[in-house]
N, C-alpha and C positions, 0 to 999 in steps of 0.2 A: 479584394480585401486589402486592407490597409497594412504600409509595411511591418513585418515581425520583427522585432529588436531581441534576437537571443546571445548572447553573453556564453560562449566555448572557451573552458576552459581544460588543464588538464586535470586528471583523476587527483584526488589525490597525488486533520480538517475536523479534524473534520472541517471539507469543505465549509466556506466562511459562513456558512451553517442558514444559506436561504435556503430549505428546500424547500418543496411544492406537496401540494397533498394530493393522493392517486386514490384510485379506485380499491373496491375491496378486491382481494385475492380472490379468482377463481384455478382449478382444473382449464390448461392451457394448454393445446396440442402444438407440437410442432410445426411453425412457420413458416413459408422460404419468402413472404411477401415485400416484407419491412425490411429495408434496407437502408442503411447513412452513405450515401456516397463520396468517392474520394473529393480533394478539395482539389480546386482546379489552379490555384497559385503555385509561382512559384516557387523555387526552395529558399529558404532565410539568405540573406547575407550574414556573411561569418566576420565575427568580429576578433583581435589580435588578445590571446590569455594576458592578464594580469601576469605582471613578471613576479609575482609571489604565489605561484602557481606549483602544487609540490609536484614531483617528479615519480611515479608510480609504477608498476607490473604492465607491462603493454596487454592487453586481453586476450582469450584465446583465439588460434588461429581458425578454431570453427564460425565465427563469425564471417559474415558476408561484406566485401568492402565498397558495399554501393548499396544504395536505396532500390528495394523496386519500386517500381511506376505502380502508384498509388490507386489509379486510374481503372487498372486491370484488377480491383478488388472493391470489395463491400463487406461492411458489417451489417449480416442478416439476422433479423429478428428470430430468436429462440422464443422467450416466452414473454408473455404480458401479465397484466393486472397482480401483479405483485405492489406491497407497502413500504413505502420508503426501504427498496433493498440497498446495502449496504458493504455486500462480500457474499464472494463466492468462492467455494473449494471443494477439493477433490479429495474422495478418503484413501488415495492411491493405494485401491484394495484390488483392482481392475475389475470392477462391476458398472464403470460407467456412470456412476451417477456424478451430480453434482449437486451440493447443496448449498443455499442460497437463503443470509440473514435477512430477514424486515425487523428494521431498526427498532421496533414497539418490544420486541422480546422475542420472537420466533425463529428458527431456522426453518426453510421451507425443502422438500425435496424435487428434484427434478430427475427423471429416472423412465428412461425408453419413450423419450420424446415428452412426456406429458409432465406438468407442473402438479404435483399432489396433493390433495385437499389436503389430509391430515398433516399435522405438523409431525415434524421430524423432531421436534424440541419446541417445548411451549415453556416459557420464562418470563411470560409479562409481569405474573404478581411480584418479581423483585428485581426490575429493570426501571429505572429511574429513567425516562425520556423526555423529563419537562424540558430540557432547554434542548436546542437547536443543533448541538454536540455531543450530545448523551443518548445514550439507550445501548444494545447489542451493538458492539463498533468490531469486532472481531474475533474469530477463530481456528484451531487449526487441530488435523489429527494429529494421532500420536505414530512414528513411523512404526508401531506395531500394533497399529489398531484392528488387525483381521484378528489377533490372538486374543488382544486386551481390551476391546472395543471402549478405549480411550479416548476422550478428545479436550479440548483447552478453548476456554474463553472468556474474552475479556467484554465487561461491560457497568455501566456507571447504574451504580444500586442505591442502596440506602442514604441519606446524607449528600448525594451528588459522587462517591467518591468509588473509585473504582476497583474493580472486583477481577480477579485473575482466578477461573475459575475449572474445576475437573469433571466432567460426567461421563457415564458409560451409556454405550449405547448397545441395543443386541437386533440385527438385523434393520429396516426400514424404523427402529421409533428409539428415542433416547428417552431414558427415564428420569423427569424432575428434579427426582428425590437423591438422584444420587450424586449429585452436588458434593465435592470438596473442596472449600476456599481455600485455594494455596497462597495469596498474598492480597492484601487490600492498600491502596495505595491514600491518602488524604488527599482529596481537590478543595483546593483553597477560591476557585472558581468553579463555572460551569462548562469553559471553554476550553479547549487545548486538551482534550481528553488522547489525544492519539488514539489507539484502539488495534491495532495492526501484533499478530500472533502469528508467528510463523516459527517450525523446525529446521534448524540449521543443517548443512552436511554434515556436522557432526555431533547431530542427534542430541544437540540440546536446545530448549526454548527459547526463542525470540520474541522478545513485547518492544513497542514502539510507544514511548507515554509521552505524552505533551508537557510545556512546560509550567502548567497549573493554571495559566488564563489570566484573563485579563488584559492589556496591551502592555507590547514595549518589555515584557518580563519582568512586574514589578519587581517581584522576589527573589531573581537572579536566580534561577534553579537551574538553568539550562548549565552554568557556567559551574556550578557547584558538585561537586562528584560523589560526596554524602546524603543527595536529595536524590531520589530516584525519577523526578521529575526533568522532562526535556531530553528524555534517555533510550535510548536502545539497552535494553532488561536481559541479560543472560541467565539461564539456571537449568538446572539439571532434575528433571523430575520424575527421572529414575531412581535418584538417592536421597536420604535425607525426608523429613517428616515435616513439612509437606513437599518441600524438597532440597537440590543443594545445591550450594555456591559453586561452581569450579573453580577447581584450586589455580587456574590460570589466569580468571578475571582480574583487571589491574590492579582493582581500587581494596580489593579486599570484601566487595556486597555484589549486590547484582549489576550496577551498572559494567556495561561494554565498551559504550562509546556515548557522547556526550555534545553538548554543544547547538540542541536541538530543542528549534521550537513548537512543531508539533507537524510529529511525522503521520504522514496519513499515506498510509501503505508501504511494510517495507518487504523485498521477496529475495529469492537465493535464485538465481541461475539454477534450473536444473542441470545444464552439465559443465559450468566451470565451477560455480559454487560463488562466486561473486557477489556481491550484496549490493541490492539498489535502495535508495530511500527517497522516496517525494516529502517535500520540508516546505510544509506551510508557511509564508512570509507575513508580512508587516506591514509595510505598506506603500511597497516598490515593487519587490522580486519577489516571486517565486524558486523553489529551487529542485535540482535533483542531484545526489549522492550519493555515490560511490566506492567502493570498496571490493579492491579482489580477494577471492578466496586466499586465504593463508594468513591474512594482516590481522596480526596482532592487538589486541583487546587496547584500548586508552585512545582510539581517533578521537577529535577534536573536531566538532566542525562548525564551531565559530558563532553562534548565536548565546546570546544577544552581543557577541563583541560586535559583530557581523551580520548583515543579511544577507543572503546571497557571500556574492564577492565584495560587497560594497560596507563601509565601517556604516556601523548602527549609535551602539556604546564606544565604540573606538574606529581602530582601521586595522588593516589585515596586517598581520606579523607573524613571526617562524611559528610552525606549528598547527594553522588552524589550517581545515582541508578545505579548500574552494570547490565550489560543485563542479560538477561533469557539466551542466547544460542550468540554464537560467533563464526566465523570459520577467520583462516588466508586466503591472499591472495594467498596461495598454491592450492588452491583450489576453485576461482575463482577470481573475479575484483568487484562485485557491490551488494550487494544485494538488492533481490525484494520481500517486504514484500506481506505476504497473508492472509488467513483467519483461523478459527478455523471451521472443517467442522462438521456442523450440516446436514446433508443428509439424505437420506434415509437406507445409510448402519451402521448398528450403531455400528459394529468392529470398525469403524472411529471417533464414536464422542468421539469431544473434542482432537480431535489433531487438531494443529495450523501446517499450512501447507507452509512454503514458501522456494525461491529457489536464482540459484545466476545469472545474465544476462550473464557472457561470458560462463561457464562450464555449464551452464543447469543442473548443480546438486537441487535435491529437496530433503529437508527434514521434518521430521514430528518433532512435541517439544510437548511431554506431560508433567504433574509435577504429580509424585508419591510418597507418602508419606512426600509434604511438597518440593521433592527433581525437580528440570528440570531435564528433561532425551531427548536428542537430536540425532537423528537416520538419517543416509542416507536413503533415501525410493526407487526416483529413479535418474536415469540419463536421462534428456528429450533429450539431444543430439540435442539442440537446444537454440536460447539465449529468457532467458524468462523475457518479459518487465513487465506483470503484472499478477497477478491474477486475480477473479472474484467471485460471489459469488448470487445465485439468492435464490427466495423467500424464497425452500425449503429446501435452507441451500447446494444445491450441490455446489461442488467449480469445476472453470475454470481457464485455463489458456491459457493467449497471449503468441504470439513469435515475435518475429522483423520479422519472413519471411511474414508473413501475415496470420497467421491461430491460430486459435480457436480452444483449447481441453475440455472435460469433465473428470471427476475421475471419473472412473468406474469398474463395475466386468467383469473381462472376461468371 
């Protein structure tokens, strides 16, 4: 393989939207056949951080300060014949299941090895998925959804513009009807939908929303703190009708943090509580960012002044957060953020795991002594739409063909 050029710096999609068309969904048994194996190169050459590189939290000491050998693992095939699946979660209810969007409007379940005919949530009559970017792009439970059988999701409806949404579920089926739109966002394109729902460690909502599309950020949303576009989304959906602002948010509305061109997957460390963000680039870099638990609402992270570490509208200056790890478009089109695996293998903990949608290259991002250190791990040989991540901290990953992997030992 030809060499990796990734750009380490310190801390602090929708994928470029080819997908492929797959087969219908069937009832899928549990696999051990399919498997992506490691890549056989070497590890990147590290290149010297940007001297405008901010200075941050060194990470926790439960992390691992070495890669393991990639070699001695595979990602094995869970399920197949799924449709354009898109994300996968866990109702950390401990029942094991995981369930698993196709982009058209469904959530699928997966539940004692077998993939489910029945849908766990059927939402096609008001999922908008004409364009390449839109449809179900993400969601997440509620941290007390065994009492409240709550969950949140986001997806591009009516008009193209997207929908932040509540339904209740009771056992194996979620009901349609019980829909309550907590926020609707205006897409002034098709593109840059972000989609990405996650609950923080402190049990309020996180949305990841693109910067409204188009190239280059016509409309400057990313950099604007009044547009809720290009933003990492805070709220509170315990208070408030439909729900509420934290009274700590910087801006005064939902944004968090800012600066962002269309994050496509963002997740918390289950046990530091860290925040990772994959940031779709332009037409260079890709990126990934960072953020350890405690930090303060109002980060910056520099798009469209910025791509990556590199000036886009400008050049890097005080204030905006250069990524953890970057690679050029030499080496793929889109990136697709993932998680920090907490698992049962613990050569693994605390590597942050994510990869790119057209080269199916993955890699692992530790920080050791203070420093990011970013590795090829493997080649999935395959385009990978999302990650996953369930109770016990194992990580999965989706492909546009339709199929479901786990990280495992050979």
């Amino acid at each position: 393989m030809k060499r990796l050029l990734i750009l380490l710096v310190m801390p602090l999609l929708l994928a470029c939207g080819a997908f492929s068309d797959s087969v219908t969904p069937t009832a899928t048994p549990l696999s051990p056949t399919a498997i992506i194996p490691a890549t056989q190169t070497e590890s990147s050459p590290q290149t010297e951080p940007p001297t405008t590189a901010p200075q941050t939290e060194t990470p926790s000491a439960t992390n691992v300060s070495q890669f393991p050998d990639a070699a001695a693992y595979e990602w094995r095939l869970i399920a197949s014949g799924l449709t354009r699946p898109v994300d996968l979660q866990s109702a950390y209810d401990g029942s094991g299941r995981l369930f698993i969007i196709e982009k058209y409007g469904v959530i699928r379940l997966f539940k004692d090895g077998l993939l489910i005919q029945e849908p766990f949530l059927n939402i096609d009559d008001r999922v908008n998925d004409r364009g390449n970017e839109m449809g179900l792009l993400g969601f997440a439970f509620h941290p007390n959804f065994e009492q409240n059988g709550y969950f949140y999701v986001n997806y591009t409806g009516e008009g193209g513009h997207t929908f932040i949404s509540r339904f209740q579920a009771s056992g194996d089926t979620a009901d349609p009807n019980s829909e309550t739109i907590l926020l609707t966002v205006n897409q002034p394109y098709p593109n840059h939908n972000g989609g990405a729902v996650t609950f923080g460690p402190d049990g309020y909502l996180y949305l990841g929303l693109g910067d409204g599309g188009a190239g280059g950020d016509p409309l400057k949303n990313g950099q604007n703190i009044e547009s809720l576009l290009g933003k990492i989304l805070r709220i509170d959906v315990d208070q408030g009708d439909p729900y509420a602002v934290p009274a700590d948010n910087p801006f005064g509305n939902e944004v968090w943090a800012y600066g962002l061109r269309n994050p496509w997957r963002i997740s918390f460390d289950q046990v530091t509580g860290d925040l990772w963000i994959g940031d779709v680039g332009q037409n260079v870099w890709e990126e990934i960012d960072y953020l350890p638990a405690g930090s303060p609402g109002g980060a910056n992270f520099g798009w469209s002044i910025m791509e990556a570490s590199y000036g886009y509208d400008g050049e890097a200056q005080p204030g905006l957060l250069l990524p953890a790890a970057e690679y050029s478009h030499d080496f793929g089109c889109s990136v697709t953020g993932g998680y920090v695996y907490r698992g049962a293998m613990p050569e693994w903990n605390g590597v942050y795991l994510y990869g790119d949608y057209c080269s199916g290259i993955i890699w692992g991002v530790i920080n050791v002594n203070g420093q990011w250190q970013s590795q090829v791990l493997f080649e999935a040989g395959t385009t990978i739409t999302s990650f996953g991540q369930d109770e016990s901290g194992e990580v999965y990953l989706l492909s546009d063909t339709g199929n479901v992997f786990v990280l495992t030992r050979k």
